[in-house]
C-alpha positions in Angstrom: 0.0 0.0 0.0 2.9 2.6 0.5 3.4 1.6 -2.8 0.7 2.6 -4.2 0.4 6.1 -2.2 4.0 6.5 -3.4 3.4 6.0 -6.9 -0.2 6.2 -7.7 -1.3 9.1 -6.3 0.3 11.2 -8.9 -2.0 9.5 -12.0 -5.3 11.6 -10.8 -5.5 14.5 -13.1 -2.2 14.2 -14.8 -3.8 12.1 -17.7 -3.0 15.2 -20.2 0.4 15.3 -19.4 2.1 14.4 -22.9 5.2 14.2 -21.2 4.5 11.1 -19.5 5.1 8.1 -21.3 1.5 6.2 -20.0 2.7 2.7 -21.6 5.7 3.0 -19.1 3.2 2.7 -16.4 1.4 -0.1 -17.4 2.6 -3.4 -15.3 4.9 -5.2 -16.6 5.8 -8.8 -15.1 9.8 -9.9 -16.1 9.6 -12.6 -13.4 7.3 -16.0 -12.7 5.1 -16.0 -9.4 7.8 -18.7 -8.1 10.1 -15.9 -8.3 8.6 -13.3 -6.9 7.5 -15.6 -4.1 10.8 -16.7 -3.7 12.1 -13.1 -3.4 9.7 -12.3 -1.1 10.6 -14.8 1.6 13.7 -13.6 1.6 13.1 -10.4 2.1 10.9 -11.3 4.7 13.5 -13.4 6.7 16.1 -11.3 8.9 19.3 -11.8 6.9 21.4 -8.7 6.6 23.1 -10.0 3.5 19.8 -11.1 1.9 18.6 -7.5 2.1 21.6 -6.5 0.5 21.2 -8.7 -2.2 18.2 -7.8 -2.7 18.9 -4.3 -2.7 21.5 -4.6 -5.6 18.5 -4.9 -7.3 16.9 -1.5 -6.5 13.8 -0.5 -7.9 15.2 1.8 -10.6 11.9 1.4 -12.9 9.6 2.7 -10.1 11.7 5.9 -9.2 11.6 6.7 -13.1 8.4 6.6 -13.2 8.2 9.1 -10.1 10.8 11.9 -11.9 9.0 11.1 -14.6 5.8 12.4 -12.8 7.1 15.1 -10.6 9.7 16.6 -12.8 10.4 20.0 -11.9 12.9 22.4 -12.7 12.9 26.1 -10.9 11.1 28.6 -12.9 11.7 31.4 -10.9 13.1 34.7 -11.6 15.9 36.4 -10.2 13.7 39.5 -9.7 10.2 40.5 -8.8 9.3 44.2 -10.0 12.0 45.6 -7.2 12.5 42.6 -4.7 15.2 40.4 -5.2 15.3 36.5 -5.2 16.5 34.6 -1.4 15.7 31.2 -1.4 13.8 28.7 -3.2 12.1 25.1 -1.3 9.8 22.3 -1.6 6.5 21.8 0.3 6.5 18.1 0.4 3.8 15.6 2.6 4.8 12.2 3.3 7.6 12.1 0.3 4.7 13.8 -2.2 6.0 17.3 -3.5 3.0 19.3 -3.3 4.3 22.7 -4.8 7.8 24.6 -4.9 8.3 27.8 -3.2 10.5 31.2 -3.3 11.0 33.5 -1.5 11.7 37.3 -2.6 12.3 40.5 -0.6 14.0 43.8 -0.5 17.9 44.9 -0.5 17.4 44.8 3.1 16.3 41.7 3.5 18.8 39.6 1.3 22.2 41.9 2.5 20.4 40.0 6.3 19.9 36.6 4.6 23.7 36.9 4.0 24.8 37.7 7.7 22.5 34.7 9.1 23.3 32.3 10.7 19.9 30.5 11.7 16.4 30.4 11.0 15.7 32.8 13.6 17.4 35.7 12.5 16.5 34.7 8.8 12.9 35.0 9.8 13.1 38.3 12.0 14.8 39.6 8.9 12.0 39.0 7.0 9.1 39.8 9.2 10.9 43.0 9.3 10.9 43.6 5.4 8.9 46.2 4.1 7.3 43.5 1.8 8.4 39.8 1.6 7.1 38.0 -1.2 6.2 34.5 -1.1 5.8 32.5 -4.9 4.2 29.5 -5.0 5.0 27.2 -8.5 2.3 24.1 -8.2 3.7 20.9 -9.2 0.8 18.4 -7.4 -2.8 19.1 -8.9 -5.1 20.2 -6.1 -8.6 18.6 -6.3 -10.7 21.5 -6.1 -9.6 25.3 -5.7 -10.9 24.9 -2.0 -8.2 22.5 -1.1 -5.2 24.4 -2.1 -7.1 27.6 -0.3 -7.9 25.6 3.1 -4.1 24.2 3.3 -2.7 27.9 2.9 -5.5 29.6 5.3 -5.1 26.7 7.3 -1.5 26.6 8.0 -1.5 31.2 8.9 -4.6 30.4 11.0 -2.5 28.3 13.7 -0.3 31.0 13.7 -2.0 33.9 13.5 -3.7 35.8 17.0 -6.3 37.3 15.1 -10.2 36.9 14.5 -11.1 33.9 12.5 -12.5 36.3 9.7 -9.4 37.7 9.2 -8.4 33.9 7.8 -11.5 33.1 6.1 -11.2 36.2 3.9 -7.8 35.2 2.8 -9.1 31.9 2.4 -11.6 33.4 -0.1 -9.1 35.2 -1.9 -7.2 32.4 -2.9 -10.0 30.0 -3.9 -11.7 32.5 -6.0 -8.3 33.6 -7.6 -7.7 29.9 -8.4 -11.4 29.4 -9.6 -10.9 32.3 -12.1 -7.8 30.5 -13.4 -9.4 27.1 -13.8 -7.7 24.8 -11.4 -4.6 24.4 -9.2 -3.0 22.2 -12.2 0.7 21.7 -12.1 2.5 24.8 -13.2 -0.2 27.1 -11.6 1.3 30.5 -9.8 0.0 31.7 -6.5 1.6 34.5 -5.5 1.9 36.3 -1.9 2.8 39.8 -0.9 2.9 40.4 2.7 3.5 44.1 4.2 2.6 45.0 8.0 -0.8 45.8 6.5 -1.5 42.1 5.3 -1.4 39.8 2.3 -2.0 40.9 -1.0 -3.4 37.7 -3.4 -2.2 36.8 -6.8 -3.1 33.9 -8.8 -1.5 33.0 -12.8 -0.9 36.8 -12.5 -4.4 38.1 -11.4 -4.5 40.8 -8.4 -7.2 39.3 -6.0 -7.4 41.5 -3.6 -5.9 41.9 0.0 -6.2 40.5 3.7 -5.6 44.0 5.5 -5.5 42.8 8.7 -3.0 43.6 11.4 -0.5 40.6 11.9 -1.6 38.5 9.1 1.9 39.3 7.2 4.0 38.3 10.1 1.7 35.0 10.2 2.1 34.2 6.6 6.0 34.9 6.8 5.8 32.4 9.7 4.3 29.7 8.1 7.3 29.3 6.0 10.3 31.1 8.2 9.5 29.6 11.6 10.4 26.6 13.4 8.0 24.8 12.1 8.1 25.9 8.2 6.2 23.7 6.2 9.5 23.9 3.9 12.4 23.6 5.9 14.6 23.4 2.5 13.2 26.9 1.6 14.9 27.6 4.8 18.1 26.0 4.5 18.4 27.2 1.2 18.3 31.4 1.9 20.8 30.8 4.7 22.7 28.6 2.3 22.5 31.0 -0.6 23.1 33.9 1.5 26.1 32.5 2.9 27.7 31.2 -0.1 27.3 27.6 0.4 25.6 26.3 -2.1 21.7 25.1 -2.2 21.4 23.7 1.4 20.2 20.3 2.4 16.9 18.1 0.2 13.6 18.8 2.2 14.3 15.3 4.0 18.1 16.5 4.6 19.6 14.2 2.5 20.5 13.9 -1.1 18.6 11.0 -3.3 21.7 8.8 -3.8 21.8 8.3 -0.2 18.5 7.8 0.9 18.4 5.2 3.8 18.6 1.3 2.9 15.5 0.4 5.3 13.5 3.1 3.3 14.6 1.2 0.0 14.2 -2.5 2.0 10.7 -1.6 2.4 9.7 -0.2 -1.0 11.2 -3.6 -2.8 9.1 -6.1 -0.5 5.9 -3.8 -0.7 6.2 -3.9 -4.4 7.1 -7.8 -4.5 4.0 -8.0 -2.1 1.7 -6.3 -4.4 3.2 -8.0 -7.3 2.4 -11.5 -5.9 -1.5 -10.6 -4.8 -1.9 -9.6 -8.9 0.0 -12.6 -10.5 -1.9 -15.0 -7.7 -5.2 -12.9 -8.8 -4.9 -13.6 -12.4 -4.1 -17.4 -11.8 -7.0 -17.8 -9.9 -9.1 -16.0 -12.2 -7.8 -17.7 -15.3 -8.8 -21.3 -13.5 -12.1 -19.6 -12.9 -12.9 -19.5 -16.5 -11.4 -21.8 -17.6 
């Protein structure tokens, strides 16, 4: 099943993307069910050199398929009218990258990204700013333009000490924004100015409106700059940039070629798992007619 959430839930709504190759996701079975069954109890035993062995055989297809899917390279500029590019991140939930994020701000703001040295003083710094400009790039299709909306309003709400309206009217901004456009479809721009008078709303480059309301700036800056960003690699990446060390950490902290062996371990005998329940499944039903 993490299988499946993995590498299925990306196939809703991405049907019109021509640059997936869709025959490349049809199942394809190289092995008999003695194989796979075989495989399988091995992985299942406790050997450490079986799981090696078995690893040697890493599921390259599968994470193909996935770059395939959620290919994404930055499309953001190195200016915004007159504020200047800090950092760009990843909003990822449970491995699934959701949309990618940059952050812009004034002269001010990036000669203090430079002389950071932690998240703290990166986000002071831009709570500070006369504007700081958050741009959203979608690269997962949202549902419905509510979805998208409620995430956004719901992740300033919890840190925001205003009345409840103050985040429903934002809320409001964004889903009619994204209505106008058509959908939250990968590629889609949501764009967020906030000033110590609030958030100013843009959508595919459509003015919505603004949230003036005291302390909803700070909030929206938080949701991304505080301790618990919902992008720590937008994080790591101003201080990074800013200090001249390159592009700062993956959203998980660690680079794809070394992702952990148990993570890999466990993706191999889910897929073997699933791939023996649909060879049994057509066996049985093959008998059936027969």
């Amino acid at each position: 099943m993490d299988m499946l959430d993995k590498y299925g839930f990306f196939l809703e709504g991405n049907e019109a993307d021509n640059t997936i190759d869709w025959d490349d996701l049809k199942p394809e079975f190289t092995t008999s069910l003695e194989e796979d069954e075989s495989e399988l109890a091995m992985l299942e035993g406790n050997s450490h050199e079986s799981k090696k062995s078995v690893l040697a055989k890493t599921t390259d297809k599968l994470k193909t398929i996935v770059a395939k899917i959620q290919d994404y390279e930055s499309n953001f500029s190195s200016k915004i009218d007159d504020l200047h590019f800090v950092g760009t991140g990843m909003r990822q939930k449970m491995g699934i990258k959701i949309y990618a994020v940059a952050m812009y701000g004034t002269t001010a703001l990036l000669d203090a990204a430079s002389h950071s040295s932690s998240g703290d003083e990166l986000r002071n710094a831009a709570r500070a700013s006369l504007k700081t400009t958050f741009v959203l790039e979608m690269i997962l299709q949202a549902d419905t333009a509510n979805t998208i909306a409620e995430a956004i309003a719901g992740s300033v709400k919890l840190r925001h000490g205003g009345p409840l309206a103050d985040i429903q009217y934002l809320e409001c901004l964004i889903s009619e924004g994204v209505k106008e456009s058509g959908q939250a479809t990968k590629g889609s721009i949501l764009q967020f100015d906030c000033t110590e008078d609030g958030v100013s709303v843009s959508v595919d480059g459509a003015a919505q409106g603004t949230a003036k309301f005291e302390g909803l700036g700070s909030a929206f800056v938080d949701v991304f700059m505080d301790d618990n960003t919902v992008s720590p690699s937008l994080v790591d990446n101003c201080l990074a940039r800013g200090n001249g060390e390159g592009e700062g950490r993956a959203e998980d902290g660690t680079t794809a070629a070394n992702m952990g062996e148990e993570k890999e371990y466990g993706s191999r005998q889910s897929m073997l798992s699933l791939r023996v329940l649909m060879k049994r499944l057509s066996n049985w039903t093959t008998k059936s007619a027969a």
